[in-house]
C-alpha positions as CSV (number, residue, x, y, z in Angstrom):
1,X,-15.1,63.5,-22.1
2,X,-12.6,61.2,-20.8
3,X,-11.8,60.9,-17.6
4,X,-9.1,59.9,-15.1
5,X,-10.1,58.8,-11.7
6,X,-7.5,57.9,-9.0
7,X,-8.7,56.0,-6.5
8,X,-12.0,55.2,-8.1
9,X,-13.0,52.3,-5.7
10,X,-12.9,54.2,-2.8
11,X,-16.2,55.5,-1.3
12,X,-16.2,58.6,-2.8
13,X,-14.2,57.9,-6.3
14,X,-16.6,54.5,-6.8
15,X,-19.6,57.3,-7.0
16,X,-17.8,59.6,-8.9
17,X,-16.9,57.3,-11.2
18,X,-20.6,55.8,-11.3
19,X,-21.9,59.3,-11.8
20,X,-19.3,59.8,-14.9
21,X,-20.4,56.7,-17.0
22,X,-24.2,57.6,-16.3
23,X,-23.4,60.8,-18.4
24,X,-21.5,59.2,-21.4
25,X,-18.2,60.1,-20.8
26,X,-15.2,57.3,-20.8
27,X,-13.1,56.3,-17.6
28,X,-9.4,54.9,-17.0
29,X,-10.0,53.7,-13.0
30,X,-6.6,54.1,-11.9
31,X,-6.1,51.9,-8.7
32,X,-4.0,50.2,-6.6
33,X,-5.4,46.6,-7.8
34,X,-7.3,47.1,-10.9
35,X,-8.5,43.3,-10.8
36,X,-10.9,44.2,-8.4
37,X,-13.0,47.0,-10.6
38,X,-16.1,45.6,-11.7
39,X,-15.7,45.2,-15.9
40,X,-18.2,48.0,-17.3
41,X,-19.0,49.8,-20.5
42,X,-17.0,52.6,-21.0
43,X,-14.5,51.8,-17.8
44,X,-11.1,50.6,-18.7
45,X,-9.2,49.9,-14.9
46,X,-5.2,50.4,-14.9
47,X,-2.8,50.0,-11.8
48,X,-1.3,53.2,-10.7
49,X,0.7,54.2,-7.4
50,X,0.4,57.8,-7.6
51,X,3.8,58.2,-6.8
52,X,5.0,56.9,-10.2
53,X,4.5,60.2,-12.1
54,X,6.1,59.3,-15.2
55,X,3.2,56.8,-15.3
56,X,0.3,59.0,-14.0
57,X,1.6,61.7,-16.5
58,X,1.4,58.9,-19.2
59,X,-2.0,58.2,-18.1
60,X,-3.5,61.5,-17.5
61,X,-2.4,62.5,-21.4
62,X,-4.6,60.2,-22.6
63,X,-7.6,62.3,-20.9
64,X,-9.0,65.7,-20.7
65,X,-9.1,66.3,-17.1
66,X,-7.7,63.9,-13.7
67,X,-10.2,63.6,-11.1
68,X,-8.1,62.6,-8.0
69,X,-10.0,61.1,-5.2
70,X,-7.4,58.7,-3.2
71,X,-7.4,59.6,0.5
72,X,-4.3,59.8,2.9
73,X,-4.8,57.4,5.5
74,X,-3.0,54.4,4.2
75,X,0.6,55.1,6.0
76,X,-0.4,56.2,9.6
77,X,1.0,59.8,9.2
78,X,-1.3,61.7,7.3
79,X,0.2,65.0,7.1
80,X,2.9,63.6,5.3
81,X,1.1,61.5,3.0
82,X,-1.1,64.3,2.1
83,X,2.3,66.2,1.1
84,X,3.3,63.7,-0.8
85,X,0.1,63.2,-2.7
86,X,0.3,67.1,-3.7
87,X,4.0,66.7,-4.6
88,X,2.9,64.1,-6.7
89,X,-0.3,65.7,-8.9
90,X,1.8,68.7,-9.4
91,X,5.0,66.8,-10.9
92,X,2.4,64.4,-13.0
93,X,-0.5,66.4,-14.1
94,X,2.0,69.7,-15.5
95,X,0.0,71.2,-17.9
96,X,-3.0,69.1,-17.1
97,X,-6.6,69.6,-15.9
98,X,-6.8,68.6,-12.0
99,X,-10.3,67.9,-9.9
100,X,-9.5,67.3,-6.9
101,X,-11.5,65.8,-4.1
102,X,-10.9,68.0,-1.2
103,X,-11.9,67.4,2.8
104,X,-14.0,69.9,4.7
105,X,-11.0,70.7,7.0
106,X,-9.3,72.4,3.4
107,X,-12.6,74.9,4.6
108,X,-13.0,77.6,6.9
109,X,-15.9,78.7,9.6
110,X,-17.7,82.0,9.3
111,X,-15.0,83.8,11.3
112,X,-12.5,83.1,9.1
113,X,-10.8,80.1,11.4
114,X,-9.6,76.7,9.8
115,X,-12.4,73.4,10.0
116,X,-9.3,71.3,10.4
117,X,-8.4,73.4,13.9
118,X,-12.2,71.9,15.3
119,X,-12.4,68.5,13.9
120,X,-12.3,65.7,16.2
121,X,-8.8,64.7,17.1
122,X,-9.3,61.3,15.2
123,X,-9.9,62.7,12.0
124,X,-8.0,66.2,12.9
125,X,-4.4,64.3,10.9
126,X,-6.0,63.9,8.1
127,X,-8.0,67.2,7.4
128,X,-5.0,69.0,8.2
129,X,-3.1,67.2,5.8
130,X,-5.4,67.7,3.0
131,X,-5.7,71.3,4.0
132,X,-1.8,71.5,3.2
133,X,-2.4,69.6,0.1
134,X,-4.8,71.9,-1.4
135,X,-2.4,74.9,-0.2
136,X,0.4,73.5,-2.5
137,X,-1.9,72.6,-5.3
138,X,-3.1,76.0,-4.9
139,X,0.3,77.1,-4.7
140,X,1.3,75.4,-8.3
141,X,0.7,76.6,-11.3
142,X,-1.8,73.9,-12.0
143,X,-5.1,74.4,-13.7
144,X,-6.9,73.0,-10.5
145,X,-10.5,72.8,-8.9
146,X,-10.7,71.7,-5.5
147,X,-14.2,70.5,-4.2
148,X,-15.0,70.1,-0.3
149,X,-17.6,68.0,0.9
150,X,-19.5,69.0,3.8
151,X,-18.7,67.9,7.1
152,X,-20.5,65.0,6.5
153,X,-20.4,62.7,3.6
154,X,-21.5,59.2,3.8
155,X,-23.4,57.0,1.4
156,X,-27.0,57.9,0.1
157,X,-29.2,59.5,-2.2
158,X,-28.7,61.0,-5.3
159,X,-31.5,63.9,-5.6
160,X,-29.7,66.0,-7.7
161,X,-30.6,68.8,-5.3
162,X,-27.9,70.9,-3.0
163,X,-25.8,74.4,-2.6
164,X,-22.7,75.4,-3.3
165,X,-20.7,77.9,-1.8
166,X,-16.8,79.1,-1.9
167,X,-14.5,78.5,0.9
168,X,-16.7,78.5,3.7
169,X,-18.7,75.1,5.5
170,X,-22.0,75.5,4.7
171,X,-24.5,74.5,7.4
172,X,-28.4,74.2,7.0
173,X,-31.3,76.0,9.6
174,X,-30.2,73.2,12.5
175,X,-26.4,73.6,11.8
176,X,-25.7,70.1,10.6
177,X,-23.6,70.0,7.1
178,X,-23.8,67.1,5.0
179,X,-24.0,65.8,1.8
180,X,-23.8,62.1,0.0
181,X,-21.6,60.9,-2.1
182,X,-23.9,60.5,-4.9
183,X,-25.0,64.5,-4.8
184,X,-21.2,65.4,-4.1
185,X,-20.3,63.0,-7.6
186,X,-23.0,65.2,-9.3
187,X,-21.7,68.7,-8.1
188,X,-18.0,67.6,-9.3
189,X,-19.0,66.2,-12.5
190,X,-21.4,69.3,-13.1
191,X,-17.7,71.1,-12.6
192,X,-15.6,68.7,-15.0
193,X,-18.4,69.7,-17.7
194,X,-18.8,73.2,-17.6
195,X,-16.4,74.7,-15.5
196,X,-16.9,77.6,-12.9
197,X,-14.2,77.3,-9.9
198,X,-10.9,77.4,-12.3
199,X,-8.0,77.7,-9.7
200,X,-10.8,77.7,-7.0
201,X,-11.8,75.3,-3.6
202,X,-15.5,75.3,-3.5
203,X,-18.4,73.1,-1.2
204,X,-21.6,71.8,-2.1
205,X,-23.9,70.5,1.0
206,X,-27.7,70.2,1.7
């Protein structure tokens, strides 16, 4: 496959990418300041602002599905920037193949109530605007997948080894949900391959 990854330096897009090129496929790494990706086989690094969707529609054509992995957190309001970001995939990526990197707040608790409503207040913003970005996303007529991360994800090891589930968090026996970026990058490449969430928000975690 070929692959478009925004924001692909990031914590979580860096892996993803990573995990990509470990299986073969190709990558345009479409960043803010491509002169910093690291030159590798099979990566090819082009400047995008997401906003510009004449040019992320230019991009994305040359690929057979986006991967979008930027965060909203640049600007100070993230609720807004997280708007904008959804305005933005759904005006570029018309008629295109979306992966999106979701947040844990896009999930719910058992009882039905919203993660975002019970994060802590510094990262409440943000999980609340991603929770609207998926909404619209999920609102569009895009051919999206959205997948959340646990309520932890954070650098480490790559076993190959976790669950998924749909929209709910998923905790393990001492209530703690996590996952690492390397085991996240697997569960959303295994999705990009062989696809099982079509116009879905699903979780993977330990």
């Amino acid at each position: 496959m070929k692959l478009l990854i925004i924001g692909a330096t990031g914590m979580i897009g860096s892996r993803v990418a990573a995990e990509a090129l470990r299986r073969g496929h190709d990558v345009i790494a479409a960043v803010r300041s491509p002169e910093k990706v690291e030159a590798r086989d099979g990566l090819r690094a082009e400047k995008l602002d997401v906003s510009d969707t004449a040019r992320l529609a230019a991009l994305a054509a040359e690929t057979d599905a986006t991967i979008a992995a930027a965060s909203p957190r640049s600007s100070g309001d993230a609720i807004a920037e997280a708007s904008a970001y959804a305005d933005a995939l759904i005006a570029g990526l018309e008629g295109r193949r979306l992966l999106l990197v979701g947040g844990a707040g896009s999930l719910n608790l058992p009882d039905g109530s919203p993660v975002a409503d019970v994060v802590p207040e510094l990262y409440r913003a943000e999980a609340q605007g991603m929770r609207l970005a998926f909404e619209k996303i999920s609102e569009s007529g895009l051919d999206f997948t959205v997948l959340a991360p646990a309520g932890l994800i954070e650098p480490g090891e790559r076993t190959g080894e976790f669950r998924l589930g749909g929209r709910t968090l998923l905790t393990d026996a001492e209530g703690n949900s996590r996952i690492s970026a390397e085991d996240y990058a697997v569960a959303l490449l295994d999705e990009a391959e062989a696809p099982k969430h079509s116009r879905q928000i699903f979780t993977a975690a330990y």
